[in-house]
C-alpha positions in Angstrom: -100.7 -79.0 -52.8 -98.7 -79.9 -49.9 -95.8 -80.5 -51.6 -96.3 -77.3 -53.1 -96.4 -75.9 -49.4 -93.4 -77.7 -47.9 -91.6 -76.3 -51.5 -92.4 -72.7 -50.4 -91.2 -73.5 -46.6 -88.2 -74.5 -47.2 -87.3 -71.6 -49.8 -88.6 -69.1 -47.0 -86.0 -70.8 -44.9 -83.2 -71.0 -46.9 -83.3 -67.0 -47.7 -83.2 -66.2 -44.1 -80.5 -68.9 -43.8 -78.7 -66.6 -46.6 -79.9 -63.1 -44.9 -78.5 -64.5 -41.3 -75.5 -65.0 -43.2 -74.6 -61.4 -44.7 -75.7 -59.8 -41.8 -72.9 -61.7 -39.5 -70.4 -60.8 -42.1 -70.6 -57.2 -41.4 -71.1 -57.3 -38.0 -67.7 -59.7 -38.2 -66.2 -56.4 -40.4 -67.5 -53.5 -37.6 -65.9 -55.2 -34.9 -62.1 -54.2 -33.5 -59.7 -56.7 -34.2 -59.4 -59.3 -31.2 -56.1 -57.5 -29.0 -53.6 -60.1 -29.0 -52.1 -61.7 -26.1 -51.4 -59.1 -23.0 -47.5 -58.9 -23.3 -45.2 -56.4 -21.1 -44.1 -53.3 -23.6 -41.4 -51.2 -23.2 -41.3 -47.5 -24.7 -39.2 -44.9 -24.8 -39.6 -41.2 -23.4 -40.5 -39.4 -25.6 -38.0 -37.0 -27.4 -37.7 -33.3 -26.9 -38.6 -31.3 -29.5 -35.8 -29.8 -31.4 -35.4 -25.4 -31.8 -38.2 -23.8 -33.5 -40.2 -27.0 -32.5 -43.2 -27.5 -30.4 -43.4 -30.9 -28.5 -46.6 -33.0 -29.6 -48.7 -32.9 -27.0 -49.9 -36.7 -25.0 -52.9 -38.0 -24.4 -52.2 -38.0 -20.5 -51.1 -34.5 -20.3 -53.1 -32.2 -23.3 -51.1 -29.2 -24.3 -51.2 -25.8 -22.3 -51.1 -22.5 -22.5 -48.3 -20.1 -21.4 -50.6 -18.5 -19.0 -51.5 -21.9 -17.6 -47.4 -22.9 -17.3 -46.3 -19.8 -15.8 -49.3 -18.6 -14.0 -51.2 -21.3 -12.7 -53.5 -19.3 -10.6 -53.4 -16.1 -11.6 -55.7 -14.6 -9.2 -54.1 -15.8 -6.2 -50.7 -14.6 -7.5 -52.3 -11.4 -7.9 -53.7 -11.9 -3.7 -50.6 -12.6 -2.7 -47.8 -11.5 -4.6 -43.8 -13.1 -3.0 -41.5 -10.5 -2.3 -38.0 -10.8 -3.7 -35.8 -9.2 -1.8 -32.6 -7.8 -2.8 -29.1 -9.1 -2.5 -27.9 -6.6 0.2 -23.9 -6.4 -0.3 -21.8 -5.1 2.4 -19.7 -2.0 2.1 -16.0 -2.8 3.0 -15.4 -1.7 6.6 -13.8 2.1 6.4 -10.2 1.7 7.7 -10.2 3.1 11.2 -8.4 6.3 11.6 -5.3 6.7 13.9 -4.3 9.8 15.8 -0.6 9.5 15.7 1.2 11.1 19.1 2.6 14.3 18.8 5.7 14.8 17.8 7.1 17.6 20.5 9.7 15.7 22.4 9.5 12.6 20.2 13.1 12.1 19.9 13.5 12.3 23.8 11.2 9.6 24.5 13.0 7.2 21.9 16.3 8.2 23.9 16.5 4.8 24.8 16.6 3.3 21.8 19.0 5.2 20.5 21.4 5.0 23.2 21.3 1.2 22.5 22.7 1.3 19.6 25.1 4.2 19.8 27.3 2.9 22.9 30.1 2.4 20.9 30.4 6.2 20.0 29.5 7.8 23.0 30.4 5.8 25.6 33.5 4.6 23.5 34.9 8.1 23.8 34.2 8.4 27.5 36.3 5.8 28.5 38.9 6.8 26.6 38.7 10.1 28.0 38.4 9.0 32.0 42.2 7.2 30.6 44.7 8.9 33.2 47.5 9.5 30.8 45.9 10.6 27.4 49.1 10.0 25.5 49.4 9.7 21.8 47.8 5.8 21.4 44.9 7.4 23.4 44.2 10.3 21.0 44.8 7.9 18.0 42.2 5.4 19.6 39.9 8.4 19.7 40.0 9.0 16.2 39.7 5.6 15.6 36.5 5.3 17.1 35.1 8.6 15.3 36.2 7.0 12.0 34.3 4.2 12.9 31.7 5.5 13.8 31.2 7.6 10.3 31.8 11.0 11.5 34.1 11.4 8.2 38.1 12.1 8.4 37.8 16.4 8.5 35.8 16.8 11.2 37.3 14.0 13.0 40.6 15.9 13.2 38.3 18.9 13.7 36.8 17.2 17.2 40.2 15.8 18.5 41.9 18.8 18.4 39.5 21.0 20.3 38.9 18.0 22.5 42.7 18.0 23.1 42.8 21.7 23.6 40.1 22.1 26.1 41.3 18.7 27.9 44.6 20.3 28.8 43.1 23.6 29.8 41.0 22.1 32.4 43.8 19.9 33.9 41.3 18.0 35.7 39.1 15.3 34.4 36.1 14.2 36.4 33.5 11.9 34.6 30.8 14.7 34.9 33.5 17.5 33.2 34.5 15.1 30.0 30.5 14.5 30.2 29.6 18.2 29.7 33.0 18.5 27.6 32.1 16.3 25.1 28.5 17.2 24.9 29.2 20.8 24.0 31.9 19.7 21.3 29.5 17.4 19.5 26.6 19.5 20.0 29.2 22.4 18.4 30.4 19.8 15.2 26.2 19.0 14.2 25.5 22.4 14.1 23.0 24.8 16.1 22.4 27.2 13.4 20.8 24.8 10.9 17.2 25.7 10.4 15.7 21.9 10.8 12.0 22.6 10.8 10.4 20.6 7.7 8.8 23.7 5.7 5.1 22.6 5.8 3.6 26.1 5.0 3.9 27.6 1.5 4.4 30.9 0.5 1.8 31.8 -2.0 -1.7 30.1 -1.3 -1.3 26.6 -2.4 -0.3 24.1 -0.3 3.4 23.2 0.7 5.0 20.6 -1.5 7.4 18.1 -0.5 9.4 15.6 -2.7 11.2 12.4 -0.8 14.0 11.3 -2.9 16.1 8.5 -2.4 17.8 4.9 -3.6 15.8 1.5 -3.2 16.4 0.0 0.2 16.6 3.1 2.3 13.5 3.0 3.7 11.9 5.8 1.1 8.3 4.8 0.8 8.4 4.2 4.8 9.6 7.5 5.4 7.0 9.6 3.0 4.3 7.6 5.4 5.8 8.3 8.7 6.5 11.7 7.8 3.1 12.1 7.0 1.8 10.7 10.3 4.5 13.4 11.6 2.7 16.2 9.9 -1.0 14.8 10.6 0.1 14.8 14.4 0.8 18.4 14.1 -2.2 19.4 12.9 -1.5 19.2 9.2 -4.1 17.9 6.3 -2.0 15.8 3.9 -2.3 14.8 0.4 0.0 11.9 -1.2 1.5 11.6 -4.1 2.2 8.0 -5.2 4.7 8.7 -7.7 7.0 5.6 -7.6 5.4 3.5 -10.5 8.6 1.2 -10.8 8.6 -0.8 -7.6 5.5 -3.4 -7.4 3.0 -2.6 -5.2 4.5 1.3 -3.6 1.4 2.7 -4.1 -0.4 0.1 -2.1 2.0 0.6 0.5 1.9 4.2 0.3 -2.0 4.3 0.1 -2.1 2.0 3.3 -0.4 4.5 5.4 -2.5 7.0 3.9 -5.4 5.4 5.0 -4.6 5.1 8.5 -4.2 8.8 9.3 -6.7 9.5 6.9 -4.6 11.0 4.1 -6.1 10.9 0.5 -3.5 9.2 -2.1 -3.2 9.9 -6.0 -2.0 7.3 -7.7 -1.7 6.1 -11.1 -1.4 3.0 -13.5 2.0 0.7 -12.7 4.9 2.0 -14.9 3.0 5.3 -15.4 4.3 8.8 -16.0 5.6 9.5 -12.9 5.6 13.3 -13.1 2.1 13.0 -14.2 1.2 11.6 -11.3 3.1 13.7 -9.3 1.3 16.9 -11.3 -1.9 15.4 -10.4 -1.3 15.0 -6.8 -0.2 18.6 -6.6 -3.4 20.0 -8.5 -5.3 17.5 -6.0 -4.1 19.6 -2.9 -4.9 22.7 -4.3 -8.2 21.6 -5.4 -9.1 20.1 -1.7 -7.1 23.4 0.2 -4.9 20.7 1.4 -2.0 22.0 3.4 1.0 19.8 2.5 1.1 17.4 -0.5 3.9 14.7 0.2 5.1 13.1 -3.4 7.0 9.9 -2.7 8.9 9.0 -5.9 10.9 5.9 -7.2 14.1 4.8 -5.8 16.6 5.2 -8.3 19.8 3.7 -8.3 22.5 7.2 -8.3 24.4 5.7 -11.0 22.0 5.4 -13.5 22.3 8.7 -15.4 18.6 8.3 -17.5 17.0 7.6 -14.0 18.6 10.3 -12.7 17.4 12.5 -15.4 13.8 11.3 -15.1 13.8 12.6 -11.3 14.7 16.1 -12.5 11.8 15.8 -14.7 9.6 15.5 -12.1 11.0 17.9 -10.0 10.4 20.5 -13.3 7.1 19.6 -13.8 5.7 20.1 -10.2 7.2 23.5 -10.1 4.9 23.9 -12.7 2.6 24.6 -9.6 5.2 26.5 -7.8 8.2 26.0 -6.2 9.0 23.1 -3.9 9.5 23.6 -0.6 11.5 20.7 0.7 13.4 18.1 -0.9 14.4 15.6 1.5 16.8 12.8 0.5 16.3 9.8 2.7 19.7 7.9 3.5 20.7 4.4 5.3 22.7 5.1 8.2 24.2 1.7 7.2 25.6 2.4 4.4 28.2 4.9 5.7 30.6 6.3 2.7 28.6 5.0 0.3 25.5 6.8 1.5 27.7 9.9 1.3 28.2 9.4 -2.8 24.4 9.2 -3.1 23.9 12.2 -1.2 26.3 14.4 -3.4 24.5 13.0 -6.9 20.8 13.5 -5.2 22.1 17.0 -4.3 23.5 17.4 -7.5 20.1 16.8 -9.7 17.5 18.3 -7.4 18.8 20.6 -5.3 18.3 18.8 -1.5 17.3 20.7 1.2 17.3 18.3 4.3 18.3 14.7 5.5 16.5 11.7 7.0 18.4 9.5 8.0 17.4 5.8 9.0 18.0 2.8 10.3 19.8 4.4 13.5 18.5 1.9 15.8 20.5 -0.9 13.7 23.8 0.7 13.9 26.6 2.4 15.7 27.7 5.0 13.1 25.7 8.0 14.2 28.7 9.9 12.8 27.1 9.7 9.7 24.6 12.8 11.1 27.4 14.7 11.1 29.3 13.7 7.9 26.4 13.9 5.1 26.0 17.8 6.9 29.3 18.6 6.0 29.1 16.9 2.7 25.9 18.7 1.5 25.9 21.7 3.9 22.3 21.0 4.6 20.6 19.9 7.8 19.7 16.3 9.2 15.8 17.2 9.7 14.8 13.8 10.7 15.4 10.4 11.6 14.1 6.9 12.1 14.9 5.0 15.0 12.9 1.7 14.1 10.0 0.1 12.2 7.2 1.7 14.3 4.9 4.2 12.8 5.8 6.6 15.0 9.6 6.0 15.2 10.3 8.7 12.6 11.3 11.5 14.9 12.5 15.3 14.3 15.9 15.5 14.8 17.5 17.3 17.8 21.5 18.1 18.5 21.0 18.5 21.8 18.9 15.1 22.7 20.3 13.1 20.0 24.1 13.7 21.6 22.5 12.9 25.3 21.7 9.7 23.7 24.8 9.0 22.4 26.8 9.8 26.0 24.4 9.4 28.6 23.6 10.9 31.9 
């Protein structure tokens, strides 16, 4: 019996023995796997997410809306919403407007300046004049000095013989009688009867047109900007006509002195039509009431016949309008003879009506006043005495020959 007992106790024992066993082996299999040794790793950022692809979001940072990204609080946003405020760009400064002087007695006060440059002529003759014997040499020194001085072979002799005339009537010769003697002759060979107003009103109701014509170098642009500081000065609204498309950068120039006196400028593309653009400027004056439109055109060379052609193109087409009033032909006083030839093929083409001369400050050949009126038979109106903007003065027998002599 008792060993039947201790039989039964140790069989009890040896199934929970075997139960002990199979329930530690699925504990053993429930557990995590024992983390190995804590070693440093290294990883790398994660990549960006290629087009059309949405990043997968972390554990540390769970994915967001849109609304959350760009608005993170909404309702404050809405509270208080940040102003943007605009760029704010800056107008260019408007060019300041200049009242040129007037032009009444212009050519007086640059009297100066002129006499400068002219005592060769004037003061030239008046010593050979005060000579006491005026023998042959003396008379031939006297044309000399007119030949120099451009005044042109014809009325050269013309002057010398009336000089020699009236010299031998008078018998004496005191400084202040050649003075007024050779005033009246000079004042007699430029002409009194010459009309040499610039025609600034029209004679139907448009506005009056004036073309400046002229060879490169002379000064041409210049001129069409003093001249219309001349007419501003006098009263006069004035509308530009940029029509010299050939030289680089006229227009700018031309517009610039616009600008300052406040005249409008029409201009067109570089190497443009240039009788379109001078039509345009012309219907542009009518269309503002403008009184004088001032067409500055290219400065062509007088012995290139096609240029030369073009010009009368453009005189055609403006008198499409109506007729031009003036035509004024700008010349170098330098240039002497040679400024003569230009002024017959000018004449020749498009039918000049007056004369500016410049550059008179730079030379001693004042002659040339004289000589281009006898060539063309029409009136120096004005000239320029320097680079200032109001050295372009109308011109005046009377005080440009007291320049030349002096008191």
């Amino acid at each position: 019996m008792e060993i039947l007992i201790l039989a039964v106790v140790i069989a009890l024992v040896a199934v929970g023995a075997i139960s002990g066993l199979v329930v530690s082996s699925r504990k053993k299999k429930q557990l995590p796997p024992t983390a190995p040794p804590s070693t440093p790793t290294i990883t790398a950022p994660p990549a960006e997410p290629q087009v059309g692809e949405d990043a997968a979001p972390t554990a540390q940072e769970p994915r967001r809306t849109i609304e959350e990204v760009v608005l993170p609080d909404a309702e404050t946003a809405l509270e208080s919403p940040v102003a943007v405020e605009d760029p704010v760009v800056e107008a260019p400064p408007a060019p300041e407007i200049e009242v040129p002087e007037p032009t009444a007695g212009r050519l007086v006060r640059l009297r100066a300046r002129l006499a400068r440059s002219q005592n060769t002529l004037g003061k030239g003759l008046l010593t050979l004049l005060s000579r006491e014997h005026l023998d042959e040499d003396t008379w031939e020194e006297i044309e000399e000095t007119l030949l120099i001085a451009d005044v042109g072979v014809a009325p050269t002799q013309e002057l010398v013989d009336r000089l020699r005339e009236r010299v031998k009537v008078l018998g004496t010769r005191t400084p202040a009688d050649l003075r007024a003697l050779l005033k009246e002759e000079l004042v007699a060979l430029l002409g009194t009867d010459f009309d040499r107003a610039v025609k600034t009103e029209s004679g139907v109701d448009t506005p009056a047109v004036i073309m400046v014509v002229g060879v490169n170098g002379t000064g041409k642009t210049t001129t069409t900007g003093k001249l219309a500081r001349v007419l501003v000065a006098d009263g006069r609204s004035v509308v530009l006509g940029a029509a010299d498309t050939f030289r680089a950068a006229a227009a700018d120039q031309l517009q610039t002195w616009g600008d300052r006196v406040g005249a409008r400028t029409v201009r067109g593309p570089e190497g443009g039509d240039p009788a379109s653009i001078a039509y345009d400027a012309v219907k542009e004056g009518i269309a503002e009431g403008a009184d004088v439109v001032l067409i500055d055109t290219a400065g062509r060379l007088h012995t290139k016949t096609g240029l030369m052609d073009e010009l009368g193109k453009v005189k055609r087409v403006v008198e499409k309008h109506g007729p031009l009033d003036e035509i004024l032909l700008v010349l170098d006083a330098t240039t002497g003879q040679n400024g003569l030839t230009q002024a017959r093929v000018f004449a020749e083409v498009v039918d000049v009506t007056g004369i500016v001369l410049t550059k008179l400050d730079g030379t001693a050949k004042g002659g040339i006043v004289i000589a281009v009126q006898r060539e063309l038979g029409v009136p120096v109106k004005l000239i320029g005495l320097g680079e200032g903007a109001d050295d372009l003065a109308p011109f005046e027998p009377e005080a440009f020959v007291d320049a030349l002599i002096g008191d």
